[in-house]
C-alpha positions in Angstrom: 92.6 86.9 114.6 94.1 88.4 111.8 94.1 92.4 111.9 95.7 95.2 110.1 96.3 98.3 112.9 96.7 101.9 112.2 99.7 102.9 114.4 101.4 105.7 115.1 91.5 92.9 128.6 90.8 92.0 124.3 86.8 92.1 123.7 86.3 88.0 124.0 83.6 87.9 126.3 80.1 86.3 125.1 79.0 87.0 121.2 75.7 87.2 119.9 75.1 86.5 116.1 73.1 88.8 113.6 73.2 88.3 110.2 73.7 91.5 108.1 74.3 91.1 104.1 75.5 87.5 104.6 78.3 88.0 107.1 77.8 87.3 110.7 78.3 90.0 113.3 78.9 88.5 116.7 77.4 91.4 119.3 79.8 91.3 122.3 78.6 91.2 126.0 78.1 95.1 127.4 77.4 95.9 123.7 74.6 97.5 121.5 74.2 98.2 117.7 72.5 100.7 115.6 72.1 100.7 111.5 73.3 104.2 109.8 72.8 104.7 106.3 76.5 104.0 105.5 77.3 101.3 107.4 76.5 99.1 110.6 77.6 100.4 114.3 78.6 98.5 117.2 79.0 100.7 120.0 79.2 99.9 124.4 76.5 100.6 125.8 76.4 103.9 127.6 77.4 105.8 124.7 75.5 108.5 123.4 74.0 107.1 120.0 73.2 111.0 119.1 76.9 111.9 119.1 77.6 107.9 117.4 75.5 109.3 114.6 77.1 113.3 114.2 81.1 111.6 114.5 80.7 109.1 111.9 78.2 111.3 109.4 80.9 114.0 109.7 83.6 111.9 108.8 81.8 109.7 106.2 82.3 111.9 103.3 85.8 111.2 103.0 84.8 107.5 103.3 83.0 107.8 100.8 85.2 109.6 98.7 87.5 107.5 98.8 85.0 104.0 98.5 83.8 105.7 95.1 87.2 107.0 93.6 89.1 103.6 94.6 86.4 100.9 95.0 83.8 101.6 92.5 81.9 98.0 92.9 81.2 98.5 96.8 78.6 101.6 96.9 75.9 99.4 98.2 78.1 97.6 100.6 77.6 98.4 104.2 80.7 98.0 106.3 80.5 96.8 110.1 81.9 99.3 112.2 83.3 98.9 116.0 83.7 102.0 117.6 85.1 103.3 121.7 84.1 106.6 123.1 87.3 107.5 122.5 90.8 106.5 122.2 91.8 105.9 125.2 89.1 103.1 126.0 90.0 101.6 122.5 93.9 100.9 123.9 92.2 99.4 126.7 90.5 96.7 124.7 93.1 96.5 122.3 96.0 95.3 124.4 96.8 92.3 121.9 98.0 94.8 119.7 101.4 96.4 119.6 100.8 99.6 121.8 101.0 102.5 119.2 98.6 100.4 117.5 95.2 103.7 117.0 93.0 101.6 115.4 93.0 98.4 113.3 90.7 96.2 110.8 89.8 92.6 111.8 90.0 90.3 109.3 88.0 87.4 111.0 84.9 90.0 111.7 85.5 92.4 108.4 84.8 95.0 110.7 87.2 97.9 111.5 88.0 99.1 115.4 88.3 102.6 116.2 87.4 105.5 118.3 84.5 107.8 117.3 87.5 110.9 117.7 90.1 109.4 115.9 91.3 111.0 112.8 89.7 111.1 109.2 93.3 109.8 107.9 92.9 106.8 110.8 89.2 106.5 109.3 90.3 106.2 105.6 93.2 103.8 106.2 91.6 101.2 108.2 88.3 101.4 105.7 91.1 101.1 102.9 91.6 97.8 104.3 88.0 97.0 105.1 87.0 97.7 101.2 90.2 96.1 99.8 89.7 92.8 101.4 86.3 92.8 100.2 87.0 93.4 96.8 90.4 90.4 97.2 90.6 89.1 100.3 94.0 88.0 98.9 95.7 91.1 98.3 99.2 90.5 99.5 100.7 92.9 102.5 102.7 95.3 100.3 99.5 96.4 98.5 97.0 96.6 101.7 99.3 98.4 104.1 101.0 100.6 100.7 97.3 101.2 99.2 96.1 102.3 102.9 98.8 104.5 103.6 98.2 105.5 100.3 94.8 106.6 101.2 95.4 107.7 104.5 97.2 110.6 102.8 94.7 111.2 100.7 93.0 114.9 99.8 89.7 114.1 98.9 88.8 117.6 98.3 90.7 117.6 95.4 89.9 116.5 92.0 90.7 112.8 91.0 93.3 113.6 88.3 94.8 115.9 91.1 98.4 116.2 92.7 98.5 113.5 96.2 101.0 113.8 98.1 103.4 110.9 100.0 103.4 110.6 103.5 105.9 112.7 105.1 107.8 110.2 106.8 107.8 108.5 103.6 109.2 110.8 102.1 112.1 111.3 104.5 113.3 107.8 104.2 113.3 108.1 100.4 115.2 111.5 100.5 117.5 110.0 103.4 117.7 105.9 102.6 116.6 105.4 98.9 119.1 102.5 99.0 116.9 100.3 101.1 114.0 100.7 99.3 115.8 99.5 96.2 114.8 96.2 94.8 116.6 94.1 92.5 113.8 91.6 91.6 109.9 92.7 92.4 109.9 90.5 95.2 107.7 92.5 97.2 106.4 91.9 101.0 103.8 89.6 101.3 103.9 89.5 104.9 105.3 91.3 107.9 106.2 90.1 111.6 104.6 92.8 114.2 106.9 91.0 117.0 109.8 92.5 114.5 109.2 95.9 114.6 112.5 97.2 112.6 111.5 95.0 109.8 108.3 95.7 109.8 108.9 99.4 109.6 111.1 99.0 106.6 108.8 96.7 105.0 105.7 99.2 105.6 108.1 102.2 103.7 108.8 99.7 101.2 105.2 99.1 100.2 103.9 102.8 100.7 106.7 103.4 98.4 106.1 101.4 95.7 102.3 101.9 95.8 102.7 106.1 95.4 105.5 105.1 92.2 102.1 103.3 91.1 100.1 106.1 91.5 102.0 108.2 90.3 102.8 106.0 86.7 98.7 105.8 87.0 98.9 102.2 87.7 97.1 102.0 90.3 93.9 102.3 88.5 95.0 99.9 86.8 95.7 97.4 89.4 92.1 98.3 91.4 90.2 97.2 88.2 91.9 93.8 87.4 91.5 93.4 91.2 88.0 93.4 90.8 87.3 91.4 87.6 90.1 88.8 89.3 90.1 89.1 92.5 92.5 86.3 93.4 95.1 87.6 90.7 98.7 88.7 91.8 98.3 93.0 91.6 101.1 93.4 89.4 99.8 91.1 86.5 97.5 94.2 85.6 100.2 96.2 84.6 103.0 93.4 83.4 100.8 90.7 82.6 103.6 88.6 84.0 106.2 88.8 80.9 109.7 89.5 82.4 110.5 92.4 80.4 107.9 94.1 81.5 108.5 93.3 85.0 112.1 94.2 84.5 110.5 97.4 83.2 109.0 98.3 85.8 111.6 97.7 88.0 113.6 100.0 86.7 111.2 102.6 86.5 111.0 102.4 90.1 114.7 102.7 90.6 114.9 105.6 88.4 112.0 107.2 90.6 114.0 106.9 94.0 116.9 108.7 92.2 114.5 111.6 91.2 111.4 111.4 93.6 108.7 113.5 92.9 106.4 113.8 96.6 103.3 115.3 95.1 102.4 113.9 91.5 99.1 114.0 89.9 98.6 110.1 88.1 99.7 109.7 84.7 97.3 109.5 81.6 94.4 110.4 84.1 90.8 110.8 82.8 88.3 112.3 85.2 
């Protein structure tokens, strides 16, 4: 299983199948499932479907937001949800990932894991993963993990063209390390080792990074539409179209922004 995990005994027992808009949803043993308007719910059974039904309509406006603002094309898709009473019965069934792991999104079942209580920021960074790898399912690291702490971040009470803001502790290591985030070719990571946690750390900053430099050049507009007419395309060719000056360009651009970092920056050339 391949799964992205929201961090700050694992469920293979016996699986049903039901189809649901051409992907197959295996029902585990102990399990029931409910349809919402927004999405489909697999919950244990013994949980109150009532308060299944007030946590996830309460948090599904920012879903939303978000699915609209960044992933136009999906607003009939219906994601597959997975959700634990709360979090502590989630780290019980999710003891094959790393232990700060809050939540995480399943690649082999496109379905996300989480707790009904967990946070809107957990909600919108593992369903910026979900919605990503449905638009290209070959997206490399840098861009899931930087676009979903992107959007993790996110204020979507604010108006599109609006300020965002970094993560904090991204912007710590940029005000403390900028060195390390420095790149001398755009060789960006395309992969991460969870069993290497120092590396995977740095490798995490180094994407969120570069992804907020995007927003903040509005580029990342750019990157989310030639994503979706190509989905198999490498991200950056939207905004270099692979000609080395341009790459060089950009490069630079980003060096120049870890020297003077802005934290909070509306997107460049925005239209609402």
């Amino acid at each position: 299983m391949r799964s992205y995990f929201y961090s700050s005994a694992t469920l293979i027992l016996c699986a049903l199948l039901a189809s649901c808009r051409g992907y197959d949803i295996r029902l585990f043993q102990g399990w029931d499932r409910l349809e919402l308007d927004c999405c489909y719910v697999q919950y244990q059974e013994g949980m109150d479907t009532s308060k299944i039904r007030a946590a996830i309509e309460w948090k599904w406006p920012t879903v939303k937001a978000i699915q609209e603002r960044f992933f136009p094309q999906l607003k009939d898709f219906k994601p597959l949800i997975v959700v634990y009473p709360d979090q502590e019965s989630y780290n019980r069934s999710s003891k094959h990932l790393p232990d700060n792991a809050l939540a995480h999104y399943d690649r082999s079942r496109k379905a996300i894991h989480v707790s009904v209580d967990a946070s809107d920021a957990v909600w919108r960074h593992e369903m910026s993963h979900l919605y990503l790898d449905e638009v290209s399912s070959t997206a490399p690291f840098w861009f899931q993990e930087g676009l979903a702490r992107f959007l993790q971040n996110y204020n979507t009470q604010k108006p599109t063209c609006s300020p965002q803001a970094i993560l904090p502790e991204f912007k710590t290591w940029v005000e403390k390390n900028p060195e390390s985030l420095a790149l001398e070719t755009l060789d960006l990571p395309t992969s991460v080792d969870f069993m290497d946690p120092t590396g995977t750390v740095e490798k995490t900053v180094l994407s969120g990074v570069f992804v907020y430099f995007l927003w903040t050049r509005g580029d990342l507009t750019k990157v989310m539409r030639g994503l979706s007419d190509s989905p198999r395309s490498d991200p950056l060719f939207h905004i270099t179209y692979g000609e080395r000056g341009a790459m060089n360009k950009l490069r630079l651009d980003y060096i120049s922004y870890l020297e003077r970092p802005v934290f909070n920056a509306a997107p460049a050339n925005c239209s609402p």
